[in-house]
C-alpha positions, 0 to 999 in steps of 0.5 A, spaced: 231 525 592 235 521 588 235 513 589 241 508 591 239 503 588 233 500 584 229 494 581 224 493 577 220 486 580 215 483 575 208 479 575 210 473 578 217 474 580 221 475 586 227 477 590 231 478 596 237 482 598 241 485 604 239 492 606 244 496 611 240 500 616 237 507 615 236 508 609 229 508 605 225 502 601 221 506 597 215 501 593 211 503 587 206 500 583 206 500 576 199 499 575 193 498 579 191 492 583 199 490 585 200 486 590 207 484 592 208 479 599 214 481 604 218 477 609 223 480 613 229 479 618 235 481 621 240 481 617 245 479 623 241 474 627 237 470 621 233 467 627 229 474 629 224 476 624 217 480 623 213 478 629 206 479 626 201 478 632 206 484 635 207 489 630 198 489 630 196 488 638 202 493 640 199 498 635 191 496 636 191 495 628 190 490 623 193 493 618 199 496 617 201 504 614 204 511 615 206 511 622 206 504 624 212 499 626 214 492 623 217 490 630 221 483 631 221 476 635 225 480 640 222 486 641 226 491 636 224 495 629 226 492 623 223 497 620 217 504 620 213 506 615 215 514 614 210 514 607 204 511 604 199 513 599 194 508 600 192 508 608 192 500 608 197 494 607 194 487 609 196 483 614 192 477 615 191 473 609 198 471 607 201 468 601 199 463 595 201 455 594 202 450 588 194 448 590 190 454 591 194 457 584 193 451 580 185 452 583 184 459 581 188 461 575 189 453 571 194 448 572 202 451 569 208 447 569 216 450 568 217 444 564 211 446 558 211 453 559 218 455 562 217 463 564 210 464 563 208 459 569 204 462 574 208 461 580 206 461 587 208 466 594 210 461 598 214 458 593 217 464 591 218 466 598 221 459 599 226 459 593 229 466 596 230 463 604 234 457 601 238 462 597 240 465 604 241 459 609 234 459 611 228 453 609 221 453 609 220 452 616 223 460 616 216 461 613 211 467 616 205 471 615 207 476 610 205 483 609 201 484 602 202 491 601 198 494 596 192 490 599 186 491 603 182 486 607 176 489 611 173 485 616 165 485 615 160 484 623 161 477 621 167 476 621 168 475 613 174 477 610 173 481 604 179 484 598 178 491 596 179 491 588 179 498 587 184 499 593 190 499 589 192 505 584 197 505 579 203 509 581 200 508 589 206 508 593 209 506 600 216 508 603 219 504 609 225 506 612 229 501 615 232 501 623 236 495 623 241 491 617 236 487 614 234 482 609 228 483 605 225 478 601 219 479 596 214 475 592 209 479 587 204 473 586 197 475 588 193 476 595 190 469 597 183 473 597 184 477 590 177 474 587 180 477 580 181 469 575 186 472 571 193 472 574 194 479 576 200 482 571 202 488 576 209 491 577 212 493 582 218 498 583 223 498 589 227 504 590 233 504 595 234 511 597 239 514 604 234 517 610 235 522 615 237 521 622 231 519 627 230 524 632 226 524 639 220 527 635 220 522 629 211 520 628 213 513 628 217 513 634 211 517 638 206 514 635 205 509 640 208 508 647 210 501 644 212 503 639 218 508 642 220 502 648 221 498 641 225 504 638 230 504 644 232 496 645 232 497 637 238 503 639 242 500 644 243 494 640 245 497 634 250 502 638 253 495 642 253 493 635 258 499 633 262 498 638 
C-alpha cells in the first residue's frame, strides 16, 4: 500500500501535524533501541485529549499494542492499534527535561552547539503545542512507543534494552481528525548514557472502513461503548 504521506523524524527532533480521521499512521524504527513520545488530541476541540488512566484501566493493561484503543477525556477513540511488531509501547514513564537530560548525557546549549544540542521531550513537546494554540499546561502522559517498561514483585521499574528492533514497526488507524504531536528523545528509563541517535519513519497511509467485526472494536466491551460515542460524534459532525 502505498503511502499518502511520509516524513522522516531524526535524533532529537520533533513534530506535530493534523491527521484527518480514517487513515493509517504507520511508525518504523530505523535502527534498534528507538523511542519517540506521542501526544494526541482532537483536532476539532483542543480541549479533549489521550486520557492515559482510561485508555489502561477500561482495557485492564499497562501497556499499549495490537488491539488496544487510545480513548479520550470524553470517552471516544481517537485512535486504534491495527498493527504492532513489538507487543509493547510504554505508558507510565513519561518524557525527559532540561534537567534529567543535562544529568544524563552532559550539559549542551543551542548557543555553543547550534543543532547538535540534545534536546529534551518536554521541550519538544512544549514547542509544538505552542505552535498550535496550546501551553505547557496541555502537557500529559505520553506514549513512549517502541519501549518497554515491566514492573518486577516490588514494584521497580525496568527498561528493556533489547525491546526495540531496527525495522520494528507499530500501525494505528485514526478514528477522529487529530492533531498529533511527536518527540523523539529518549525514555526517561533508558539506562543507555549516550544520547540514543535512532530514527523514526512515519507514514500516513488510507485505511479501510470499520465494520461490526473489527479487533479493536471487540476487544474489550469498553472499547466498542467508546467506538460508538466516537461514531455519533463524528456522524452529527457531517451533518
Amino acid at each position: 500500500m502505498n503511502s499518502i504521506w511520509s516524513k522522516k523524524i531524526p535524533s532529537g527532533g520533533k513534530w506535530s501535524g493534523t491527521i484527518g480521521r480514517g487513515k493509517l499512521l504507520r511508525f518504523t524504527a530505523l535502527n534498534e533501541g528507538a523511542n519517540i513520545s506521542m501526544l494526541l488530541y482532537n483536532a476539532r476541540d483542543l480541549l479533549e485529549r489521550y486520557n492515559m488512566p482510561d485508555t489502561l484501566k477500561a482495557q485492564h493493561t499497562s501497556y499499549l499494542t495490537k488491539g488496544n484503543v487510545l480513548m479520550s477525556d470524553n470517552g471516544r477513540v481517537l485512535a486504534s492499534i491495527v498493527s504492532d511488531s513489538l507487543g509493547w509501547h510504554d505508558t507510565f514513564c513519561g518524557y525527559t527535561t532540561r534537567s534529567t537530560t543535562d544529568a544524563k548525557y552532559g550539559a549542551t546549549n543551542y548557543q555553543e552547539m547550534k543543532n547538535e544540542w540534545l534536546r529534551s521531550g518536554q521541550e519538544n513537546l512544549a514547542m509544538e503545542l505552542f505552535r498550535n494554540g496550546l501551553g505547557i499546561r496541555d502537557l500529559g502522559p505520553v506514549v513512549n512507543l517502541f519501549s518497554k517498561v515491566d514492573c518486577d514483585e516490588n514494584g521497580d521499574l525496568h527498561f528493556i534494552t533489547d525491546h526495540c528492533v531496527s525495522g520494528a514497526t507499530i500501525t494505528m488507524r485514526t478514528e477522529m481528525d487529530i492533531l498529533l504531536v511527536l518527540s523523539n528523545t529518549p525514555n526517561p528509563l533508558d539506562p543507555r548514557t549516550s544520547y540514543p541517535s535512532v530514527p523514526v519513519k512515519i507514514e500516513v497511509l488510507p485505511a479501510s472502513p470499520v465494520d461490526s467485526l473489527d479487533n479493536c472494536v471487540n476487544n474489550w466491551p469498553e472499547n466498542r461503548r467508546a467506538f460508538e460515542n466516537t461514531w455519533e460524534y463524528n456522524v452529527l459532525l457531517e451533518k
